[in-house]
N, C-alpha and C positions, 0 to 999 in steps of 0.2 A: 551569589551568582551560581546559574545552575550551568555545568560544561557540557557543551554538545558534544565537540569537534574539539581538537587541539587549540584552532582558532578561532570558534564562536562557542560564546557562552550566552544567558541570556539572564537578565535581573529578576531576582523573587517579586519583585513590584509591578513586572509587567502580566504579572498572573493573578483574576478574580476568582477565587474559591465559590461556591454554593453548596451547601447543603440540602436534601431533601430526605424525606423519606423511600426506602429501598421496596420494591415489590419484589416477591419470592417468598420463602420459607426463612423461617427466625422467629416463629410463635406472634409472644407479646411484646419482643422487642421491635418486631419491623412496624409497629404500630405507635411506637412509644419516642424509637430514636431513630434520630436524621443523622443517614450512615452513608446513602450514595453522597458519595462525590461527582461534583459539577466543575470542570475547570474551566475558564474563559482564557484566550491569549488572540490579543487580537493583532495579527499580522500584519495588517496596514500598519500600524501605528511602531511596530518594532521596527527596530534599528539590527536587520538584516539584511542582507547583498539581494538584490532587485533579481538573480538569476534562482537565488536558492526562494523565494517570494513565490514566483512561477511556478516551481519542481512541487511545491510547497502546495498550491492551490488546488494543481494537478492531482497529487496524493492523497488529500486530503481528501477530496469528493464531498458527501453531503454533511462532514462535517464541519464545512465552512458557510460559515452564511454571508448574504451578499451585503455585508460590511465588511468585511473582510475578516470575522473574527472563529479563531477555531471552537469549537466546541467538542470538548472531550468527557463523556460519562464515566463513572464505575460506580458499578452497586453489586460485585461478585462475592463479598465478604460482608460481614457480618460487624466485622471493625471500622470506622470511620476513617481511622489513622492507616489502615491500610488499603483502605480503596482509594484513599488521597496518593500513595504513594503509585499504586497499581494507576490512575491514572496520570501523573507527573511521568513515569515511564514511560507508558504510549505518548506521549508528546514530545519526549525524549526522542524516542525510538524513531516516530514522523518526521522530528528535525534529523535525526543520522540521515534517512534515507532518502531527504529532500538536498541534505548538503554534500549527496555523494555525486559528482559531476559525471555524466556518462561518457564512457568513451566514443569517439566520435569514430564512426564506422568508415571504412575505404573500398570503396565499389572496386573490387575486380571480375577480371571475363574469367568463367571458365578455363579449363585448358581444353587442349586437345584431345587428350585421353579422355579426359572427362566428357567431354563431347561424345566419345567414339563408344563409349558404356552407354550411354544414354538413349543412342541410338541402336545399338543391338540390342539394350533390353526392348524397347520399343519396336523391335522387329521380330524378337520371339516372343511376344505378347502377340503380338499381330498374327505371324503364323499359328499360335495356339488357338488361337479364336477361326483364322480360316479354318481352319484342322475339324472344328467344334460344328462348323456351318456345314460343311460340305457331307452331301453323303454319300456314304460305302457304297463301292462296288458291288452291282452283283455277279457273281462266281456260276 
C-alpha cells in the first residue's frame, strides 16, 4: 500500500509500470537500456471518493486520457530505479493535491472605509489626469 493522506492509501496493484528507452544524453547506455519510466493509474477504476476523482481530473490536465487513466513519464536519470521512484512521487504528490479539499470562500461587501479609499484614490487620479489635460495660463 502506497499512503497518500492519513486516510487514503492506494494498492501497489492498481499501478502498470512501462519501460522505454530514455532520449537525452547517457552515451551508449540510453541506447542500450530502457530507463524512462512509464506509470499507468487508472482513475476510473480506483477505489477513491468521487470529489477527490474531480479535483484529480482537473489537475491532472493532459495527463489523463479520456479513459480515465493517468499517465505519468520520467526519463530525468539515468537509473531505471530511480526515475521509477521520481515518477511514483509526482503521483503521490497529484493525489496530495487532489485530496486537499478547498476552503469554501464567504462573499463579504466591503466596508465603508474601504469604500471611501477607493473613491478618493479614484478622484485624485481623476484630478491628476484633468491637471495633465488642461492648459496653462498665459501670464
Amino acid at each position: 500500500m502506497i499512503r497518500i493522506t492519513d486516510s487514503l492509501a492506494i494498492g501497489e496493484d492498481d499501478l502498470v509500470w512501462n519501460f522505454s528507452r530514455a532520449s537525452g544524453p547517457g552515451g551508449q547506455n540510453v541506447n542500450k537500456v530502457s530507463t524512462a519510466a512509464e506509470l499507468r493509474f487508472d482513475v476510473a477504476k480506483a477505489f477513491l471518493p468521487e470529489d477527490l476523482k474531480l479535483r484529480l481530473r482537473v489537475l491532472a490536465g493532459r495527463q489523463l486520457t479520456q479513459d480515465g487513466v493517468l499517465v505519468i513519464t520520467a526519463q530525468e536519470t539515468r537509473s531505471q530505479e530511480r526515475n521509477r521512484e521520481i515518477a511514483l512521487q509526482k503521483l503521490v504528490d497529484l493525489l496530495r493535491k487532489a485530496a486537499h479539499r478547498p476552503k469554501r470562500r464567504i462573499a463579504t461587501k466591503p466596508t465603508r472605509a474601504s469604500r471611501g479609499r477607493r473613491l478618493d484614490s479614484k478622484s485624485r487620479r481623476s484630478q491628476t489626469k484633468k491637471l495633465r489635460s488642461s492648459r496653462p495660463d498665459a501670464d
